[in-house]
N, C-alpha and C positions, 0 to 999 in steps of 0.2 A: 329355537327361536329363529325365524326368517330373519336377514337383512333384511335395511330398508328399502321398498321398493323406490325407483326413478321412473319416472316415465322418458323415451327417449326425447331429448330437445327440439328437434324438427317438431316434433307432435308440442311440446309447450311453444315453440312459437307461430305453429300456427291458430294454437286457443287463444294466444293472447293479439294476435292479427285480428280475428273473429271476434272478439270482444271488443278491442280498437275501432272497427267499424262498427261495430253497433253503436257502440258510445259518440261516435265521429256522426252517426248520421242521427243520433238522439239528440244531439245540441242543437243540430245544420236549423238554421230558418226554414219555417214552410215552405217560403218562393223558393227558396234554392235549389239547383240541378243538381240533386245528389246520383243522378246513376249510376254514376263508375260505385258507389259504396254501396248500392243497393245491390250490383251484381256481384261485388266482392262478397256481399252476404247469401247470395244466393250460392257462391263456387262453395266459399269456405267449409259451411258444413259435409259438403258433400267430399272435402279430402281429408276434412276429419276423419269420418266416420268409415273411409277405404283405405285410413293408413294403414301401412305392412305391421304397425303392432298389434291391431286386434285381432289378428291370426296367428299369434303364439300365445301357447301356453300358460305365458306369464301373464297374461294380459288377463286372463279369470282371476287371476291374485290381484290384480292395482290395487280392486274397490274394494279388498275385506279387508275389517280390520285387522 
């Protein structure tokens, strides 16, 4: 039986920044200048998806159960 996997915390806290602004620019008023969260939605995914964890090995394990 594997331990349980972690994922490393840098990488949870940047899903939960990326969710934060989604959520942050889902509430904002129409009128309102939300820029700055619309670019943080634009960075965010993209250092998700080049954290240094999904080029190790373990990283094919997170998702199974």
């Amino acid at each position: 039986m594997r331990p349980p996997f972690r994922f490393p915390e840098d990488l949870i806290t940047l899903q939960r920044a990326w969710q934060q602004a989604y959520a942050e620019l889902a509430q904002a008023p129409a009128e309102a200048a939300m820029t700055t969260l619309r670019h943080r939605l634009i960075a965010l995914p993209g250092t998700l998806c080049t954290h240094p964890h999904w080029t190790t090995p373990a990283a094919r394990w997170s998702s199974s159960p």
